[in-house]
N, C-alpha and C positions, 0 to 999 in steps of 0.2 A: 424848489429852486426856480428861480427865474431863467426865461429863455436866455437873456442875455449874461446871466451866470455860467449858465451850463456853455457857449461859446466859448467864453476868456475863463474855462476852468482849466489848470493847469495842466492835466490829460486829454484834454482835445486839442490844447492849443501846441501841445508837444506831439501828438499824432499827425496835425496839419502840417507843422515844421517840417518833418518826417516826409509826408507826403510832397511837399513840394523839391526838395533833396532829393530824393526820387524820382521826381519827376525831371529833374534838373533843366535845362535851360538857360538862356539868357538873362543878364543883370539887366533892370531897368534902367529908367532915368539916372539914380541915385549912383549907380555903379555897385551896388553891393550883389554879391554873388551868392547864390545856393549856399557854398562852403560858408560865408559870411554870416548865413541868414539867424543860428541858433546863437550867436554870439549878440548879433545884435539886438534880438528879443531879449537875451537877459538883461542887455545895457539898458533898452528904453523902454522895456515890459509897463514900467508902472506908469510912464506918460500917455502911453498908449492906452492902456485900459482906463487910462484914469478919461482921456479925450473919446475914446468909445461910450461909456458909460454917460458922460455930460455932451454925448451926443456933438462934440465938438470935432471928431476924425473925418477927415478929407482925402480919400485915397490921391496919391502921386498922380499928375498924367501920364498917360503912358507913352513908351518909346514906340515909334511907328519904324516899321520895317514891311517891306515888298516881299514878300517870295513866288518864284516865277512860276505860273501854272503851262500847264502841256499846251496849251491851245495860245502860248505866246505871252500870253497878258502878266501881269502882277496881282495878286492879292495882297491889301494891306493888311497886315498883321498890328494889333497894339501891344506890348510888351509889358505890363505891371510891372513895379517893383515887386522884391520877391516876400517881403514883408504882404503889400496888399494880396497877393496868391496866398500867401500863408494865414490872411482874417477871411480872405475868399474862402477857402477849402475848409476853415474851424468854422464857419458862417453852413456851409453845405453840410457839413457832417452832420448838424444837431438836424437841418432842416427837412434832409434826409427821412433822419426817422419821420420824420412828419409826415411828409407827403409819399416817401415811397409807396405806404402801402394802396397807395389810392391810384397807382398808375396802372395801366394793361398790363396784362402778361404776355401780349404780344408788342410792346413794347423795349426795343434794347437798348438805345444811343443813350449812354453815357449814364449809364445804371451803376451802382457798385454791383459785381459779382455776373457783370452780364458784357457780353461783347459781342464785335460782327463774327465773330464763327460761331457764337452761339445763335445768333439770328439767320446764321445760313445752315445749321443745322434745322433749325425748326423749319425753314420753309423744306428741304428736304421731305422733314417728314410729314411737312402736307402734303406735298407732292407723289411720295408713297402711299397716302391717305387714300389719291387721287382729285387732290387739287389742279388745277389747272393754271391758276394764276400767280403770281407774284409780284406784290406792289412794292418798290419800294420807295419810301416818301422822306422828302428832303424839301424843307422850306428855303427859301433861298433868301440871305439874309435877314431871318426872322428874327434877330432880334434887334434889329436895325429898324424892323420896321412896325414892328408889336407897342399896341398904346400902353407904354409904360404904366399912365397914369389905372387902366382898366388891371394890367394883371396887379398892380400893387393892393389894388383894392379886392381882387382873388384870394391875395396872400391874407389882406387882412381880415379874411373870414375864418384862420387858422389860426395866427398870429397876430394879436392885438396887442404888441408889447413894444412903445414909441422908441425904444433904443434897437430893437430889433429892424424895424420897421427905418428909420433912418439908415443904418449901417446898410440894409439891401440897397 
């Protein structure tokens, strides 16, 4: 099966659903809501697969929102429609397997199965080890600022697959 099969197959694209319902959040531009979200895939499932596949899908712009951070300022937030979350997160699941297995294992931001108390367990038990230090490393808007065009040609030493490869 092709990469971008196993995405729009009907049990990931129903786990992502799932996942972002769970996640819940704000409606996008569109106005459609979490609650709305599995209603409206069944309505436009097939236009949509049909414009992913021919490579013709254009995610929504996103809704921009401020939230105020402790030191005064605003952070801008972009907000997807819950649809693009929902080809986001079917797009992560497959890609996942791929890549997970190749990352640190001290490695934890935004791992399935892995969280910040799991990472502040582990430095604990360096520190019972008798570690002394503790890094913690946080790029500060990296993806704002990472040459799109270099990592896409990263991916495509995995994934050579022009619908896949478009849709990122």
């Amino acid at each position: 099966m092709r990469l971008i099969e196993s995405i729009l197959q009907s049990e990931n694209m129903n786990q992502a659903i799932r996942a972002v319902q769970r996640n819940k959040g704000s409606a996008g531009i569109d106005g459609v809501t979490v609650g709305d979200l599995e209603s409206y895939w069944d309505k436009h499932q097939e236009e949509i697969t049909e414009a992913i596949l021919n490579m013709k899908y254009k995610p929504q712009p996103v809704r921009r929102v401020y939230i105020p951070k402790p030191n005064g300022k605003k952070r801008p937030l972009g907000i997807p429609t819950v649809m693009d979350r929902a080809i986001q997160q079917a797009v992560a699941q497959v890609l996942d397997l791929i890549f997970d297995p190749s990352f640190s294992d001290s490695s934890f931001g935004f791992r399935k199965g892995r969280s910040a108390h799991d990472a502040i367990m582990q430095a604990l038990n360096y520190l019972n080890e008798g570690y002394d230090w503790v890094i913690d490393l946080d790029i500060e808007k990296f993806f704002d600022k990472v040459n799109h065009d270099k990592l896409i040609s990263l991916i495509r030493n995995l994934i050579n697959e022009k619908e896949v490869l478009h849709l990122i």
